[in-house]
C-alpha positions as CSV (number, residue, x, y, z in Angstrom):
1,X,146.5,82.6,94.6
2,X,148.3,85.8,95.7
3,X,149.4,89.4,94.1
4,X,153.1,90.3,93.8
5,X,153.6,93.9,93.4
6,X,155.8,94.8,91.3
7,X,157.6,98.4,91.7
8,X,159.6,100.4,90.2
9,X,163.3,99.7,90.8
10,X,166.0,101.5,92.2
11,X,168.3,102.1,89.5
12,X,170.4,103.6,91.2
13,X,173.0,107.0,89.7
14,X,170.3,109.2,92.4
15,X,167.6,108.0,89.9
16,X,164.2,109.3,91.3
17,X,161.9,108.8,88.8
18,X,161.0,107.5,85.3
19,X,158.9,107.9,82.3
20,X,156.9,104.4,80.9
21,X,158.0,104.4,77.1
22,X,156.8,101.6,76.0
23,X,154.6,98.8,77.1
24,X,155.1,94.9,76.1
25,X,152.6,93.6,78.2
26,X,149.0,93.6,79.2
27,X,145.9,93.3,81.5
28,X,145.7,89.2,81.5
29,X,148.9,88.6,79.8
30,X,150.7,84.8,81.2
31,X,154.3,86.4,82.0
32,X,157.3,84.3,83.1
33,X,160.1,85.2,85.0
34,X,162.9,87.5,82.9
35,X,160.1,88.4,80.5
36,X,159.9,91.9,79.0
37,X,157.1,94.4,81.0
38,X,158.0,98.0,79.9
39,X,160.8,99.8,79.0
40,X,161.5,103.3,81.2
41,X,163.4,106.3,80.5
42,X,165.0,108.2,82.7
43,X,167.4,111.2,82.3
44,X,170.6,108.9,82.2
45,X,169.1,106.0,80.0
46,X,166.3,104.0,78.5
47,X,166.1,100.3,80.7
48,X,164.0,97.1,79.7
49,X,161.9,96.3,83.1
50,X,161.2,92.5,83.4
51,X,159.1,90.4,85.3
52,X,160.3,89.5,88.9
53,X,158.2,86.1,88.8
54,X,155.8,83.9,86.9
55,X,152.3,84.6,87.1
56,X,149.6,87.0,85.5
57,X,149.4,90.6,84.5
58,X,146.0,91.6,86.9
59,X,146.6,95.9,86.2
60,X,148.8,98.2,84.7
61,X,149.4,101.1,87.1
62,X,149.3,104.0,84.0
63,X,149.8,105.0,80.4
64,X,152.8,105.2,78.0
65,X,154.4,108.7,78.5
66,X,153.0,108.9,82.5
67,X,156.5,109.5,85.0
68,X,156.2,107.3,88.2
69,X,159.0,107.4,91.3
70,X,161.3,104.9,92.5
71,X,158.9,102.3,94.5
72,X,155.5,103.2,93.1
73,X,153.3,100.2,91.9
74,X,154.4,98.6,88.4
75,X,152.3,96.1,87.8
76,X,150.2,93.7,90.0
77,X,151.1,89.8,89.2
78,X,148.8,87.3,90.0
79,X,150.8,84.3,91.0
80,X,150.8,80.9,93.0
81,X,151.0,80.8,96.2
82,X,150.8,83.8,99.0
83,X,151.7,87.3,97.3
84,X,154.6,89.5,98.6
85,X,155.8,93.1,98.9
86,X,159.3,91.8,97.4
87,X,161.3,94.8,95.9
88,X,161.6,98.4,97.4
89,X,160.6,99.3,100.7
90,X,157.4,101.4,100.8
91,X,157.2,104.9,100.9
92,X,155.3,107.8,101.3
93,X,152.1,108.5,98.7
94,X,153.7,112.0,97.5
95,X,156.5,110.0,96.6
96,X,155.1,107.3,95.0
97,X,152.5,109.3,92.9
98,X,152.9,109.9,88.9
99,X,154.4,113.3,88.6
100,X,151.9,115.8,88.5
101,X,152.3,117.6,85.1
102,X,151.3,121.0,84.1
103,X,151.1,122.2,81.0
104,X,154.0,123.2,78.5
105,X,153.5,126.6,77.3
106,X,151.6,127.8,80.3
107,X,154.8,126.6,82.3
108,X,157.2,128.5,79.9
109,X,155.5,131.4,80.4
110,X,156.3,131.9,83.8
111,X,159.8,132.6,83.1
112,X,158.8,136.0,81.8
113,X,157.4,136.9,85.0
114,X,157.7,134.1,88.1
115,X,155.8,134.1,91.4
116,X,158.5,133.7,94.2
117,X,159.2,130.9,95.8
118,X,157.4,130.1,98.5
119,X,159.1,129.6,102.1
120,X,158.2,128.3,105.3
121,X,160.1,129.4,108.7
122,X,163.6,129.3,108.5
123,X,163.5,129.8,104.7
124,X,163.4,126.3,103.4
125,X,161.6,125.8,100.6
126,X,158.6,124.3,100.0
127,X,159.1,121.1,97.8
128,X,158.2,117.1,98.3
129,X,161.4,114.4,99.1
130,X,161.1,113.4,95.5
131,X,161.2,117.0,94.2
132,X,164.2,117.7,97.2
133,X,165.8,114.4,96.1
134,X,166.1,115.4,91.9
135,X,167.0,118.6,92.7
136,X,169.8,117.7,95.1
137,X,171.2,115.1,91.7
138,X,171.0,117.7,89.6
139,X,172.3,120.5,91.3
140,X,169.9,122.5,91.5
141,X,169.4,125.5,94.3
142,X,165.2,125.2,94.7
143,X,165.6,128.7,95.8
144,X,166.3,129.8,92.0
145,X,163.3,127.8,90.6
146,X,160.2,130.1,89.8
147,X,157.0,128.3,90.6
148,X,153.4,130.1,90.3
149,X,152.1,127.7,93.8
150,X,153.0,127.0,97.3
151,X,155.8,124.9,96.9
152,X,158.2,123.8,94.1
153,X,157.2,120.8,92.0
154,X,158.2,118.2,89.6
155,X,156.8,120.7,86.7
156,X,158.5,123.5,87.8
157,X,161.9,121.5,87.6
158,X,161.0,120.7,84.5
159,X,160.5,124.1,82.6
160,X,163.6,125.2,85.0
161,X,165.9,122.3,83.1
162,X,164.4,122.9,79.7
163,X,165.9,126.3,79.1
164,X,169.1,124.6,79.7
165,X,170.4,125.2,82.9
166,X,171.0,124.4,86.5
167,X,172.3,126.5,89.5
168,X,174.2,125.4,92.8
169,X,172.3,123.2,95.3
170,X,174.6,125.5,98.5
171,X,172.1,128.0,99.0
172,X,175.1,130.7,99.7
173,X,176.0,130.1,96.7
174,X,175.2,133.7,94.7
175,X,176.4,133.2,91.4
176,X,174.2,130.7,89.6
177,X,176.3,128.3,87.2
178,X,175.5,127.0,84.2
179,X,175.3,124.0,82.6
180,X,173.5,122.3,79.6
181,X,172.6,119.1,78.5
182,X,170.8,118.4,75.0
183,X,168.1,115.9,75.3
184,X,169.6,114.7,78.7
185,X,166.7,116.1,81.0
186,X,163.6,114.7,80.2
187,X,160.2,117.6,79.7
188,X,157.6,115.6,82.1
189,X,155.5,118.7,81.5
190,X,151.9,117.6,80.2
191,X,148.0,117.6,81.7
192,X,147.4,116.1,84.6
193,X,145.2,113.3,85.0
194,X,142.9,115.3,87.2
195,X,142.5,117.8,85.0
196,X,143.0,115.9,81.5
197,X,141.0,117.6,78.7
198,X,138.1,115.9,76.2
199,X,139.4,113.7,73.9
200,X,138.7,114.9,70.3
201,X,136.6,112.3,68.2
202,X,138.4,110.4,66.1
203,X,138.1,111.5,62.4
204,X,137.6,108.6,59.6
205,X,141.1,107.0,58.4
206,X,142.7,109.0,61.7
207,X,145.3,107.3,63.6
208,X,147.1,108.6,66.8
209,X,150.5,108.2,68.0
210,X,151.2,109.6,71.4
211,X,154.3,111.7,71.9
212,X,156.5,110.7,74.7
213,X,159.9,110.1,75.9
214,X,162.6,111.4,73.7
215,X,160.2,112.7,71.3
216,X,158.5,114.7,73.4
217,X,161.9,115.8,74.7
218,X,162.8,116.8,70.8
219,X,159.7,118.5,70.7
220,X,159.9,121.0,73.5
221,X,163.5,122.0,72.6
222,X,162.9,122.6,69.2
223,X,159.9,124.5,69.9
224,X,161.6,126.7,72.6
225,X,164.2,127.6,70.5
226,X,162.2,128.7,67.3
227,X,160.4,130.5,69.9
228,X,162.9,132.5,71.9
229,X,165.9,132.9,69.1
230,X,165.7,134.6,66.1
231,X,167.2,132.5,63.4
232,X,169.0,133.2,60.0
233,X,170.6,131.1,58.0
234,X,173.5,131.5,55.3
235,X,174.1,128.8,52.6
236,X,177.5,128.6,50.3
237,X,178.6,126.3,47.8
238,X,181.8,124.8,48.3
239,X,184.1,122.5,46.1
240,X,184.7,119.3,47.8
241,X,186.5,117.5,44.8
242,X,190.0,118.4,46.3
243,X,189.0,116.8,49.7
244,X,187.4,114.3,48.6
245,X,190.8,113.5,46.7
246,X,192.8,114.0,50.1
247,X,190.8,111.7,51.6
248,X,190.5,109.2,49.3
249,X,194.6,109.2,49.1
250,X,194.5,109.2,54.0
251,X,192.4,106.1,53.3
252,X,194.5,104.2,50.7
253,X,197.4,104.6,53.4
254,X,196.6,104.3,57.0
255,X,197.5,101.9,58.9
256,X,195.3,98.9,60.3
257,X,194.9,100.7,63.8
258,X,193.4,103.7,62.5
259,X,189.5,104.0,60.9
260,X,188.4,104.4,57.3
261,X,188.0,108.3,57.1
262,X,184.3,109.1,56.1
263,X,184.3,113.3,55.1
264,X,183.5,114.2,58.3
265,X,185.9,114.2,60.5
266,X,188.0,116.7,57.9
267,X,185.2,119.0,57.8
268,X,185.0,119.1,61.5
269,X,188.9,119.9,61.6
270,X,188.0,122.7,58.9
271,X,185.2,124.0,60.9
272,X,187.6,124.1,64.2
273,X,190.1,125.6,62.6
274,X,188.0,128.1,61.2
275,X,186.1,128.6,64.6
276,X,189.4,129.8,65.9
277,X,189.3,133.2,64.6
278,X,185.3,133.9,64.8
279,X,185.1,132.3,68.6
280,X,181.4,134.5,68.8
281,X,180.5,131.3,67.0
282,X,181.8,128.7,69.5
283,X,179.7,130.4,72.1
284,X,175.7,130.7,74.3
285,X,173.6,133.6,74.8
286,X,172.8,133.4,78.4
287,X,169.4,135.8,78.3
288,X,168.1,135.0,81.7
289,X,166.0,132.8,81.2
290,X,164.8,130.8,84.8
291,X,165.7,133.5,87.0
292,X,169.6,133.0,86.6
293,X,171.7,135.9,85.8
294,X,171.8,137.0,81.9
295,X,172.4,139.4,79.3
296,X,175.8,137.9,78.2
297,X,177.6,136.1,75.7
298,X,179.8,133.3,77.3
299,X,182.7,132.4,75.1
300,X,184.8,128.9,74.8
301,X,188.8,128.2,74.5
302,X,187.3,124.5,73.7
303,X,185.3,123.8,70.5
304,X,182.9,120.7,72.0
305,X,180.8,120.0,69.0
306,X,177.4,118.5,69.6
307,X,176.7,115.8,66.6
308,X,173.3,115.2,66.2
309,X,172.5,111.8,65.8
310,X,169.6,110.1,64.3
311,X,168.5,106.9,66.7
312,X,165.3,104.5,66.7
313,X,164.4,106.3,69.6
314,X,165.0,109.8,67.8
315,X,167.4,112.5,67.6
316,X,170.1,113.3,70.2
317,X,173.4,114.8,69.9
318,X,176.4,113.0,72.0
319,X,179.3,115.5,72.0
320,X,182.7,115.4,71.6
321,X,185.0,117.7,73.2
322,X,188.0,119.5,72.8
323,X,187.9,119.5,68.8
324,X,190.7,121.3,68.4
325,X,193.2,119.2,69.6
326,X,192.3,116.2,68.1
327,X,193.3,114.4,64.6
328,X,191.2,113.3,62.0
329,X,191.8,109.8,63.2
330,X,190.7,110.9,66.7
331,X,187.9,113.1,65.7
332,X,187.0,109.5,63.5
333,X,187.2,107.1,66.5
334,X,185.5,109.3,69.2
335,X,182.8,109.8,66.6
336,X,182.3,106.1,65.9
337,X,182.1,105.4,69.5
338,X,179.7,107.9,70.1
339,X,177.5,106.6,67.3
340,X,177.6,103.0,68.3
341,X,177.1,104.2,71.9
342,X,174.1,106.2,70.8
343,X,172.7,103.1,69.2
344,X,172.6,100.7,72.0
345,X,171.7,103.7,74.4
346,X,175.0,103.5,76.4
347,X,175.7,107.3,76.3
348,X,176.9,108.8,79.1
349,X,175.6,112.3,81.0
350,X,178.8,113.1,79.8
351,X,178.5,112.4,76.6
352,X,176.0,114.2,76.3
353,X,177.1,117.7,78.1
354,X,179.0,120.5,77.5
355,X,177.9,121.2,74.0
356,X,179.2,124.8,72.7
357,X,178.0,124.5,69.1
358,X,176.5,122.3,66.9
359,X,176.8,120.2,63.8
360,X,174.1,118.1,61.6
361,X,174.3,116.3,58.8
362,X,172.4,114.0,57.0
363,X,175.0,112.2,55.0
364,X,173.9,111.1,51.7
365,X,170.7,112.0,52.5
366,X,171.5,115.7,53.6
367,X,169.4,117.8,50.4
368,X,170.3,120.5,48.7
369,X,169.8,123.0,51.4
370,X,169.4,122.8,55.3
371,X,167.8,125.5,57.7
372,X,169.3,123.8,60.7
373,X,167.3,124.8,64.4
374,X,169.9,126.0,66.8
375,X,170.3,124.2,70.3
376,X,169.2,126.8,72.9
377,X,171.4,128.2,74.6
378,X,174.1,127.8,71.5
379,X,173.8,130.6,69.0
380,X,174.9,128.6,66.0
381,X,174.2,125.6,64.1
382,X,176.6,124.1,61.1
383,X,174.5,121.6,58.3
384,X,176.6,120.3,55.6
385,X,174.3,119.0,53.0
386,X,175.1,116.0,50.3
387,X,178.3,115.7,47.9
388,X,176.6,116.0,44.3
389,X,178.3,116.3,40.9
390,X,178.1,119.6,39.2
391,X,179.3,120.8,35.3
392,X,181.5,123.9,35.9
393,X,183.1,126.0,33.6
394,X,187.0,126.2,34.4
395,X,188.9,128.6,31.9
396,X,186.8,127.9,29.1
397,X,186.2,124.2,29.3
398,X,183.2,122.7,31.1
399,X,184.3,119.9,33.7
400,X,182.5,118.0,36.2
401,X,183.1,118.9,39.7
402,X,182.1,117.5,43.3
403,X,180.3,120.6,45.5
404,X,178.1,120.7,48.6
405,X,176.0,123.2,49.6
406,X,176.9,124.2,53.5
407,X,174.5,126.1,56.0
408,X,175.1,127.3,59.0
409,X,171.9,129.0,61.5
410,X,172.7,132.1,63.2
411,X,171.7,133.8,66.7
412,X,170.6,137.2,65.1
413,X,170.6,138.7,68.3
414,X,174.4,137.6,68.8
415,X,175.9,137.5,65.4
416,X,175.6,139.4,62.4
417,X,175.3,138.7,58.5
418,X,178.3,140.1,57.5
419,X,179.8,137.8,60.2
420,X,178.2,134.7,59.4
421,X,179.4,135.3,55.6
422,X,182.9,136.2,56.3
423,X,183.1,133.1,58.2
424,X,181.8,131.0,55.5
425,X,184.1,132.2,53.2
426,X,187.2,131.3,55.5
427,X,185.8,127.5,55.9
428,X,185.1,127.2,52.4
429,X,188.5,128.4,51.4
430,X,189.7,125.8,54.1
431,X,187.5,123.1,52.2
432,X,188.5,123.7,48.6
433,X,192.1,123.8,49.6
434,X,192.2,121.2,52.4
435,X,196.0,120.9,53.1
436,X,195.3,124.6,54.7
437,X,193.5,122.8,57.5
438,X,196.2,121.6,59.1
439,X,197.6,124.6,59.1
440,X,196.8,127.1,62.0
């Protein structure tokens, strides 16, 4: 008998590292060649990782929600015969670790006041291959990156990415750019197992669920944004039997090459049309955060609207770009192949970059009234909510109507009220008289 060990593959795209999702094996499990071990996310995509040959599970090398690099120890197979090294070649133990992880809210903290980076001779920084390696794919200048030890780390990369940004990896480079990509960089912020704290006894009936992967990335964003932007949100009612009519009479006479029109797309055209003349809308509030310059508003010609997207796996929001200058039909296709792509997790980084606003909707399912969470560093979030019946009175007679409450979130600190009202007014007059939409 002999041990294969089984490592983490290269998966190539300057892929580093990934989080263990999911487990479908275990210690003492019979596993044949092809069969499913665990399924890893990384920040391009969630793979299935199968088993290289026939044999026996003999250890697991960590947990669900634990980050391991390119090369490090899998699994360990028991099989026939002599065991083998086959896979990647082996590398050093820093590498090959799970990523150390500090902390969430400790980590966000430092942004308010960061320790320098620290330097050896020459000025290099401080940092591992593996940290030196995902910074070089993601652009990132390990200069710029705040980190409270000696050297830059996995952790500090982390907090760096989840306020949104990145800066140059050409240390000459003095102007920091910046980039942003909802629920594309995964948070593998969390205790370390050195330092892991007492479990908490289980109360009677209590059941746990560990969050990880996507989840956890949900979690972190949300959480930084309620925490760093002050929200408001507006809600107006809006009559939707007049586009619901239009639509109904697109539908009855496209052709066969073009899609069945769901409400959507026309209240996307609505809202970019609209957009057009409150562009502090369409827009991020860079405040500094990570040590990269702040304290202004950047403003977009394009209107690349982020849809978030309910998947098994959770939310994410695939975007699609240059709203304004695409029909209905377009806006109906690029949405359906963003959904399906969402789905079978064959979204692209692109896809899921470049977001200047936001919209979410829960379809039939979207309630009376939304208070939408805004996507840092956006400063507005749109939330049409369900298409109900409604008795109105209309000169004197009482006739049934179709309306839908819309909300939109606000950045307080970048757009007022007033603004957020007059807005609303101009897409719901765009809404309840929808020819006006194709009119600019």
């Amino acid at each position: 008998m002999g041990v294969h060990l089984y490592k983490l593959p290269d998966i190539g795209e300057g892929v580093v590292e990934a989080e263990i999702t999911a487990w479908h094996v275990q210690v003492g499990d019979t596993v044949s060649e092809e069969d499913p071990i665990a399924d890893a996310m990384t920040d391009k995509a969630t793979i299935e990782l199968t088993a290289p040959v026939d044999g026996v599970i003999k250890s697991i090398a960590c947990e669900e929600g634990d980050i391991l690099a390119v090369g490090a120890v899998l699994v360990e197979i028991e099989i026939e015969g002599e065991g083998d090294l086959v896979g990647v070649p082996e590398v050093k133990p820093e590498v090959i670790a799970p990523v150390s992880k500090a902390p969430i809210a400790p980590a966000l903290a430092n942004f308010s006041d960061p320790d320098p980076v620290r330097t050896v001779s020459g000025g290099k920084v401080l940092a591992s291959p593996a940290v030196r390696a995902r910074a070089a794919r993601l652009n990132i200048n390990l200069s710029s990156v705040p980190t409270e030890g000696t050297r830059v780390t996995h952790a500090d990369l982390d907090v760096f990415l989840i306020n949104g940004f990145s800066a140059s990896a050409d240390p000459d480079v003095s102007s920091p750019q910046m980039t942003q990509s909802p629920a594309v960089f995964l948070p593998k912020v969390g205790p370390s197992k050195a330092s892991k704290p007492q479990e908490t006894p289980l109360l009677p009936g209590e059941t746990r669920q560990k969050v990880i992967g996507l989840r956890r990335v949900i979690a972190t964003r949300m959480a930084d944004a309620k925490r760093n932007i002050p929200h408001f949100t507006y809600v107006e009612e809006m009559d939707v039997t007049a586009l619901e009519e239009m639509r109904a009479r697109m539908n009855e006479r496209r052709s066969n090459d073009k899609p069945k029109l769901t409400v959507l797309p026309l209240m996307i055209r609505a809202l970019a049309v609209t957009l057009v003349d409150w562009p502090q809308f369409n827009a991020r509030y860079m405040d500094g955060s990570a040590g990269l310059e702040g304290g202004y508003v950047a403003r977009f010609a394009d209107l690349n609207l982020g849809i978030a997207t309910q998947t098994d796996g959770g939310l994410i929001v695939p975007v699609v770009k240059a709203v304004q200058d695409k029909s209905v039909w377009a806006l109906a296709l690029e949405i359906g192949r963003l959904a399906e792509a969402a789905r079978t997790n064959q979204l692209s980084t692109d896809d899921l970059s470049h977001a200047t606003t936001t919209l979410t909707s829960l379809g039939p399912l979207g309630g009376i009234v939304t208070t939408p969470v805004i996507n840092r560093p956006e400063v507005a979030i749109f939330g049409p909510n369900k298409i109900r019946e409604k008795l109105v009175l209309d000169g004197g007679d009482v006739v049934a109507r179709k309306v839908m409450n819309f909300s939109v979130s606000c950045d307080h600190r970048v757009i007022d009220g007033y603004d957020a009202a007059k807005m609303m007014q101009d897409l719901k007059a765009r809404i309840e008289d929808p020819t006006s939409m194709f009119v600019i």
